[in-house]
C-alpha positions as CSV (number, residue, x, y, z in Angstrom):
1,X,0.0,0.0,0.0
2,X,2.8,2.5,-0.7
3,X,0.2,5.1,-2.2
4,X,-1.9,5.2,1.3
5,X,-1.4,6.3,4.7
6,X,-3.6,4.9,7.8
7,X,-4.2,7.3,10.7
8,X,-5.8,4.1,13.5
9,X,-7.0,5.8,16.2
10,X,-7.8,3.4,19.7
11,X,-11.1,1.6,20.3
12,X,-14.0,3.9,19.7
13,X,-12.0,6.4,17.5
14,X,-12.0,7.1,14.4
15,X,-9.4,5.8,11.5
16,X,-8.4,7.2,8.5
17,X,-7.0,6.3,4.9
18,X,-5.1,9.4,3.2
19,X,-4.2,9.1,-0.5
20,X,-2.4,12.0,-1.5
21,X,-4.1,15.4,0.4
22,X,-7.3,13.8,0.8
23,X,-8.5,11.5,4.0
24,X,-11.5,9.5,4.1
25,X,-13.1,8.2,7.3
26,X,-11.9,4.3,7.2
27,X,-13.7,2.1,9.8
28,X,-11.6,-0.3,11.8
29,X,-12.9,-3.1,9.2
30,X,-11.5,-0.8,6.4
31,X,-8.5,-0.3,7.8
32,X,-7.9,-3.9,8.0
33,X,-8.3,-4.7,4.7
34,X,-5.9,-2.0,3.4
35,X,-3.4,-2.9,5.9
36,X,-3.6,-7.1,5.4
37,X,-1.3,-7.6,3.0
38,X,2.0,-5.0,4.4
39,X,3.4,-4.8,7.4
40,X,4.4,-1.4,7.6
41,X,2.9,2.0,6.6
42,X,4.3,4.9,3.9
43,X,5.8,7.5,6.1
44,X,8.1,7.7,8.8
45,X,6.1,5.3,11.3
46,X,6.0,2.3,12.8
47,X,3.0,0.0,12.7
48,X,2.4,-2.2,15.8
49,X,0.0,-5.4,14.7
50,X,-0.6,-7.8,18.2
51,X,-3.5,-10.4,18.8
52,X,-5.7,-9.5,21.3
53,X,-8.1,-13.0,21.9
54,X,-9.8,-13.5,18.0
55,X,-9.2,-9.7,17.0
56,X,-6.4,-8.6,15.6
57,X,-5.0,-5.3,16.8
58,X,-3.5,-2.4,15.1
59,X,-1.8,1.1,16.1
60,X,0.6,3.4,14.2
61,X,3.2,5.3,15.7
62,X,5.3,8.3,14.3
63,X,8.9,7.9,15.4
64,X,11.6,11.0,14.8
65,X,15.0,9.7,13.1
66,X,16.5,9.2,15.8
67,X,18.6,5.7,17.4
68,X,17.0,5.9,20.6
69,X,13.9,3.6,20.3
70,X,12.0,5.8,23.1
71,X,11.8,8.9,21.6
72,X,8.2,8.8,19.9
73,X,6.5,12.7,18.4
74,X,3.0,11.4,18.7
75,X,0.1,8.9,18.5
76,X,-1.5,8.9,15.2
77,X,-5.1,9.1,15.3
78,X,-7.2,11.7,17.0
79,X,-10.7,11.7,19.0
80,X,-13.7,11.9,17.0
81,X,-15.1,15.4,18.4
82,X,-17.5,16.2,15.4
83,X,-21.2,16.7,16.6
84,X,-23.7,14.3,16.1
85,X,-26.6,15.7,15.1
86,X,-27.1,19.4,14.9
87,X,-25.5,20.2,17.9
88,X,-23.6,17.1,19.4
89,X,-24.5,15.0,22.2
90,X,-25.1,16.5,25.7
91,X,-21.7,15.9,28.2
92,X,-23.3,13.3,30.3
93,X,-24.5,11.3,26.9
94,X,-21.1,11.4,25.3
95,X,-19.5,10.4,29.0
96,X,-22.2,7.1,29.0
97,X,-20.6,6.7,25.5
98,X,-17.1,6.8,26.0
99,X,-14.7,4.0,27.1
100,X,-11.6,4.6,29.3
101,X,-9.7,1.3,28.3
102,X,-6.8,2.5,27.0
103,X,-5.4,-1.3,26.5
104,X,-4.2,-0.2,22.8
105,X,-2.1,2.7,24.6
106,X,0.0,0.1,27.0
107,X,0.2,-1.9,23.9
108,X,2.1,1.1,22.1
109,X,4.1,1.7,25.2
110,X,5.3,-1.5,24.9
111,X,6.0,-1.3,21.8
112,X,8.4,1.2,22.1
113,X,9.9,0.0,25.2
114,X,8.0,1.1,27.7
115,X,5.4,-0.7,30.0
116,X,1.8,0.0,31.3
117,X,1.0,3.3,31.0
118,X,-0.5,3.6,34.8
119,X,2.9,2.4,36.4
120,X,5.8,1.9,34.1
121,X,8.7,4.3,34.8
122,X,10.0,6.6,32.2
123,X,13.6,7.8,30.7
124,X,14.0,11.8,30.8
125,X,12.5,12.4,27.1
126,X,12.4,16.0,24.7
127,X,8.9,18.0,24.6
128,X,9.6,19.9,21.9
129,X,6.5,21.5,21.8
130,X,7.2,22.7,25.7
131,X,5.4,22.4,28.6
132,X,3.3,25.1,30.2
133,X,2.5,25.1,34.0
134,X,-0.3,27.1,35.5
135,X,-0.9,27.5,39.1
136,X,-3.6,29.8,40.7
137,X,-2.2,31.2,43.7
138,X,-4.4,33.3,46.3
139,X,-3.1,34.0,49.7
140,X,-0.5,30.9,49.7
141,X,2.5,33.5,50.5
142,X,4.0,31.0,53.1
143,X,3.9,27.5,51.1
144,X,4.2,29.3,47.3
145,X,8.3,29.4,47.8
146,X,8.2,26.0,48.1
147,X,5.9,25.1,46.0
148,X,8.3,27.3,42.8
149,X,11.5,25.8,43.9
150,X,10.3,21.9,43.8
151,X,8.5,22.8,40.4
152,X,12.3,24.4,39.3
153,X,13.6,21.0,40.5
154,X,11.4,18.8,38.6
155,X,11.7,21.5,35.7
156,X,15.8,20.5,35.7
157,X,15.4,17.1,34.9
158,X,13.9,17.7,31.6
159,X,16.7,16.8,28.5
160,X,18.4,20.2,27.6
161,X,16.5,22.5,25.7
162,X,13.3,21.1,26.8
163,X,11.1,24.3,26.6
164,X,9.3,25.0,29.7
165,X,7.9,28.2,31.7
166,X,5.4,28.5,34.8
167,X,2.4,31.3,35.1
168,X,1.9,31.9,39.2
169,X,-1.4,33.8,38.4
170,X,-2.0,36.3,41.8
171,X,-5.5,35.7,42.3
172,X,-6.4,39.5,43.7
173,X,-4.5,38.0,47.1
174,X,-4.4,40.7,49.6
175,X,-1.0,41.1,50.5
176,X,0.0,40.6,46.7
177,X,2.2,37.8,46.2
178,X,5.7,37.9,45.3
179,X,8.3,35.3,44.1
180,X,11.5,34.2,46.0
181,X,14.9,34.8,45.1
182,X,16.8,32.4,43.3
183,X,14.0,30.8,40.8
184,X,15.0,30.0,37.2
185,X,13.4,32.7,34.7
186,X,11.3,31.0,33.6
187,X,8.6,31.2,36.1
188,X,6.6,34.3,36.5
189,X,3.7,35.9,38.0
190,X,0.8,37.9,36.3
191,X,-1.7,39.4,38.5
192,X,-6.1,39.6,38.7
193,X,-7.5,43.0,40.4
194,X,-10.5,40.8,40.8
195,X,-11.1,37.3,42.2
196,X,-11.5,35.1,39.3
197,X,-11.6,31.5,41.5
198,X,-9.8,28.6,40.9
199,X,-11.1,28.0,37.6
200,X,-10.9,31.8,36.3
201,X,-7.9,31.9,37.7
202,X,-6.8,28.8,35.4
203,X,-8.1,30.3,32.4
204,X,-6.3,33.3,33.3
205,X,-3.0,31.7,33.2
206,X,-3.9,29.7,29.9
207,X,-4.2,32.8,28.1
208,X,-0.9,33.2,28.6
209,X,0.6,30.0,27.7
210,X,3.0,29.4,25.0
211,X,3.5,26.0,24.6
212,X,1.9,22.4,23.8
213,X,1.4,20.7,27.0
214,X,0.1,22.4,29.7
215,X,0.3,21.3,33.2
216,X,-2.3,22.9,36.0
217,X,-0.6,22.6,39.3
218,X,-1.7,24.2,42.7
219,X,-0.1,26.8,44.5
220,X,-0.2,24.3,47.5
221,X,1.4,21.2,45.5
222,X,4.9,19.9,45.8
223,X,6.1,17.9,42.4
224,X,8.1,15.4,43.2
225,X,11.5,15.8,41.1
226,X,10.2,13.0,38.4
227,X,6.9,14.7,37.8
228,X,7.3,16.4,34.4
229,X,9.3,13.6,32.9
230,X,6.9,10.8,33.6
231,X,4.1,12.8,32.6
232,X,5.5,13.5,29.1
233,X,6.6,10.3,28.6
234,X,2.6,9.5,28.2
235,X,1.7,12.7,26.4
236,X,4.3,11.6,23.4
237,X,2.5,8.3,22.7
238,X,-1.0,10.2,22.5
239,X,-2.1,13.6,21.9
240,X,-5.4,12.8,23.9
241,X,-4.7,12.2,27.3
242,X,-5.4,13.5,30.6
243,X,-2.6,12.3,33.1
244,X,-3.1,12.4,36.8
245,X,-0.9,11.9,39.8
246,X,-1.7,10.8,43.6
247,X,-1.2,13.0,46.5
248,X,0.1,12.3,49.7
249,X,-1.2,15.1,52.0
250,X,1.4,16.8,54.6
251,X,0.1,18.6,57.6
252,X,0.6,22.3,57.6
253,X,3.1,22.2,60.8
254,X,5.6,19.5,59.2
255,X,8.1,20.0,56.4
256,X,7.5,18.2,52.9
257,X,9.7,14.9,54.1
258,X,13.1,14.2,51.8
259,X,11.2,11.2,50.2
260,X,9.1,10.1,47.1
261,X,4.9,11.4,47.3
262,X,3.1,8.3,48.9
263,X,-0.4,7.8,47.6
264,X,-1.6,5.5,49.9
265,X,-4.2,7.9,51.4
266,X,-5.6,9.5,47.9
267,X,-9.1,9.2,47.6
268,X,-8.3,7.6,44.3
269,X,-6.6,4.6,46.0
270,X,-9.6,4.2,48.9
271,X,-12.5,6.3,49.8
272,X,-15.4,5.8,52.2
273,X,-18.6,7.5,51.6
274,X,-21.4,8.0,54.6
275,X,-24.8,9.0,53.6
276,X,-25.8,12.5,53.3
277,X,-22.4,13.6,51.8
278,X,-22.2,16.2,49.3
279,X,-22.5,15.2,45.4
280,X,-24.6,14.7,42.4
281,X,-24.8,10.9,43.7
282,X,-26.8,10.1,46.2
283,X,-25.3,7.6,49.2
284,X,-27.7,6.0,50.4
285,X,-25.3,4.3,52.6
286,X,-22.0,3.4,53.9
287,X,-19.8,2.5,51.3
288,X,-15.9,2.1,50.8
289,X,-14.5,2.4,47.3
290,X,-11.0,1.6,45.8
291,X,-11.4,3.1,42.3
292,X,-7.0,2.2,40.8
293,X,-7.1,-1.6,42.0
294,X,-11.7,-1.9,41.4
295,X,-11.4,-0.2,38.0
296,X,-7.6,-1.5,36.8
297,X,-6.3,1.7,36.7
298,X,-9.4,3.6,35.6
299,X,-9.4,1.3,32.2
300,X,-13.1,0.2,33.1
301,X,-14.7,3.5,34.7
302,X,-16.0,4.7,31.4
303,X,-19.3,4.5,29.5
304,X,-21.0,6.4,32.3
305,X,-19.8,3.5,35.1
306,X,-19.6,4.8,39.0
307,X,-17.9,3.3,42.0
308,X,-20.2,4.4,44.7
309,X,-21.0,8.1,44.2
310,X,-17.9,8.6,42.2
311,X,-17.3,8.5,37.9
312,X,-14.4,9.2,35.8
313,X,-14.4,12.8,36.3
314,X,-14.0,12.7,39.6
315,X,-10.6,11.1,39.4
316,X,-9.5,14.4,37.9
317,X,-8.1,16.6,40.3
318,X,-6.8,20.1,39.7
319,X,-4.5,20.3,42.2
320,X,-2.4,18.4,39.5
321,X,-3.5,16.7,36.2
322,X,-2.0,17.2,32.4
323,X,-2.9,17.5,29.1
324,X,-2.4,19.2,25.7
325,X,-2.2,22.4,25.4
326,X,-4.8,22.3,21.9
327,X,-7.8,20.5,24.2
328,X,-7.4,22.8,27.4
329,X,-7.7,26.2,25.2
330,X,-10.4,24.5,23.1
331,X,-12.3,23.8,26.6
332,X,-11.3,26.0,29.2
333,X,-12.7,25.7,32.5
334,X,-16.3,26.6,33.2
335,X,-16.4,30.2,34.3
336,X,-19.5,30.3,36.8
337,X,-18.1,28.2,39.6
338,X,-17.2,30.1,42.8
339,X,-15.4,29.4,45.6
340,X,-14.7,25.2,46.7
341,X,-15.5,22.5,44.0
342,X,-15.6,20.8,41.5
343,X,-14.5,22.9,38.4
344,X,-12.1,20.2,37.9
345,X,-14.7,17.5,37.4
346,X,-16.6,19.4,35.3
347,X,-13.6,20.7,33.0
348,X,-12.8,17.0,33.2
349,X,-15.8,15.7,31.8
350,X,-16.0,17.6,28.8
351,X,-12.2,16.5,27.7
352,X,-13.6,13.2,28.3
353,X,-16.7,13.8,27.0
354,X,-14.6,15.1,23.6
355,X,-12.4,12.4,23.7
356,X,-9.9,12.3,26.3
357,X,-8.6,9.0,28.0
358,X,-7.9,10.0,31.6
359,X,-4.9,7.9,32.7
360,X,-3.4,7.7,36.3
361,X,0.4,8.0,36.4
362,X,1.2,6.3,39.7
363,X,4.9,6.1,39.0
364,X,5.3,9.7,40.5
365,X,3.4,11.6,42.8
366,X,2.9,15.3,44.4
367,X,2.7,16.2,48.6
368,X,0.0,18.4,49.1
369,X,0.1,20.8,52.0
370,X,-3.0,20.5,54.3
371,X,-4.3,24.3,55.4
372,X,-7.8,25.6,56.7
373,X,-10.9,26.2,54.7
374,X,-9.7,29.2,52.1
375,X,-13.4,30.0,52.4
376,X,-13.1,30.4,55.6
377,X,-15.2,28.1,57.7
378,X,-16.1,24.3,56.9
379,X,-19.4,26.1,56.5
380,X,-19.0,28.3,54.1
381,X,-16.8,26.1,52.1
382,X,-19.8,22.8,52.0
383,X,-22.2,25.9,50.9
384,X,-19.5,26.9,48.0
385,X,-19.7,23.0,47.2
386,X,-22.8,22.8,46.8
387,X,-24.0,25.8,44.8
388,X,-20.9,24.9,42.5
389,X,-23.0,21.1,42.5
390,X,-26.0,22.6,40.8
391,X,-23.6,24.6,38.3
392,X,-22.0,21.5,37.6
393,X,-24.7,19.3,36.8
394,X,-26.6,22.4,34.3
395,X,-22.9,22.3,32.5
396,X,-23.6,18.3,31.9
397,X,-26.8,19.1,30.0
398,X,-24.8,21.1,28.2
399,X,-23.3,20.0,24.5
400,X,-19.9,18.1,24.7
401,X,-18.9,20.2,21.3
402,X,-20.1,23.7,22.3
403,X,-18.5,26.6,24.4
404,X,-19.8,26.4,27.8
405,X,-23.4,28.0,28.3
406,X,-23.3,31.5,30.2
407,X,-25.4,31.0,33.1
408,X,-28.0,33.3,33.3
409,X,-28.5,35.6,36.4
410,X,-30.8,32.9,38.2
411,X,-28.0,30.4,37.9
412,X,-25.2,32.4,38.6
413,X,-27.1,33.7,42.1
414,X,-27.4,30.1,43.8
């Protein structure tokens, strides 16, 4: 087949044949057929065929000219985000739709060298395209030194000439934040006269991005050293990913120990619910969850599944996740919500909703330092929640394809 190229995308995406500088939608069937009698692709790429039970399975990768089999420019096949119908499916239909298992992902990774993508452990590898971190910052001035100088750690492990910068967006704290001494140029801070929230404050900072990955970090979040590298290592074998790391929470009064982030405690790991909590599920009652081992790495907690009161969304957590730079501007998070929870989720579930495999990278980790309600009281903060609840489940209604809905002044009140 030297006059056709095959863009195969993973299960539930779509594939393409190009001749010349037109492509036509291939299904998998199609692609097949033009693929059974070569085993390798025009172009600079590498075609991995492996048997999967009866079905035989197929991914292209584009690898650079390089000797080092590891370094890999991209997945080839992106996520079908074209409306069905005259305006798309609503986010809660696509999320019912959408699978998780990313099994034709840890087959690429292995392919190259690599192992599963939830724990394998990465080499150092070049983002060309840079990576972008954003970090909303609003009256943080005692942990935000620390918070910079682990990032610049983490930041120096990338190869040479790995671009990279850091937005510290001052959300209208009162003092106004300042940086330390001694931080690599690379980081700066921009400034909001106005509280724009976690999620303004994000958007903020993505405005004034530069480059193709883009990392959302918060101001009270310690990377651990391997952070960056193990989350690019994922981004370069797909371009529609959403990586996530476990926390291991530190009390305010102790230092961030000398040690790697232990996730042990992340609600991701184990979580018990009590009836009458907080969320769009109801808990009727007790019940203890452990969505990494129940769901094998968050491979079967799509199509709409829940463990308890919690779905794929919730896995996403903004006090650190990743993913391209192209999908968060296209998205951007919703701008209604005010004060505590859950932007995240919802930002979340529209990059699922469009596509987006959400992938746990247990291999590294974060510390999270614990502080006091920034709303002030436990009160206050559970009435943020909740108001920020209703927001969340009108954006869900809302189309997968489309901008976010304004709310309207009835909305925005509650």
């Amino acid at each position: 087949m030297p006059s056709a190229t095959v863009r195969l995308a993973a299960p539930g995406r779509p594939s393409w044949i190009g001749r010349g500088e037109t492509w036509r939608h291939a299904p998998a069937r199609h692609a097949l057929a033009a693929l059974a009698d070569t085993n390798q692709a025009a172009g600079p790429v590498r075609l991995l065929l492996a048997e999967r039970g009866h079905r035989r399975v197929l991914a292209i990768l584009g690898e650079a000219d390089v000797s080092h089999p590891w370094v890999v420019t991209g997945w080839l096949g992106w996520p079908d985000t074209k409306p069905i119908g005259s305006q798309g499916l609503r986010i809660r239909e696509a999320l019912a739709a959408r699978s998780n298992d990313y099994w034709t992902l840890d087959l690429a990774a292995r392919a190259v060298g690599f192992g599963p993508m939830d724990v394998a452990h990465a080499l150092p590898l070049p983002w060309w395209a840079g990576i972008s971190v954003v970090i909303p910052a609003r009256g943080v001035h005692e942990v935000l030194p620390g918070v910079l100088h682990a990032l610049a750690d983490a930041a120096a492990r990338l190869p040479a000439g790995t671009p990279w910068e850091a937005i510290v967006v001052d959300d209208a704290s009162d003092p106004l934040l300042s940086l330390p001494s001694g931080l690599p140029r690379q980081i700066r801070l921009v400034r909001s006269d106005t509280q724009l929230h976690c999620g303004g404050a994000r958007n903020h900072g993505l405005a004034r991005s530069r480059h193709g990955l883009i990392l959302f970090c918060d101001a009270d979040t310690h990377l651990a050293p391997d952070y960056l590298t193990e989350h690019v290592a994922r981004h370069l074998l797909a371009p529609n990913l959403i990586t996530v790391s476990l926390r291991d929470h530190v009390p305010a009064h102790l230092p961030v120990p000398a040690r790697a982030p232990d996730g042990s405690r992340d609600s991701r790991v184990s979580a018990h619910y009590k009836p009458g909590r907080l969320g769009l599920a109801p808990v009727p009652e007790p019940v203890t969850v452990h969505p990494i081992r129940q769901t094998r790495g968050f491979r079967d907690l799509g199509n709409g599944r829940r463990l308890g009161p919690v779905d794929l969304p919730f896995m996403v957590k903004g006090n650190n996740l990743a993913l391209p730079a192209a999908t968060a501007r296209s998205i951007g998070f919703p701008p209604d919500f005010a004060g505590w929870g859950p932007e995240d989720v919802c930002f979340a579930a529209k990059a699922i909703a469009r596509g987006s495999y959400v992938v746990p990278v247990l291999s590294t980790g974060v510390f999270h330092r614990e502080h006091p309600p920034r709303s002030g009281s436990a009160a206050r903060r559970d009435a943020e929640l909740a108001a920020n609840l209703h927001r969340y489940a009108h954006h869900l209604d809302g189309r997968a394809a489309l901008p976010w809905q304004a709310p309207n002044p009835v909305e925005a009140s509650r």
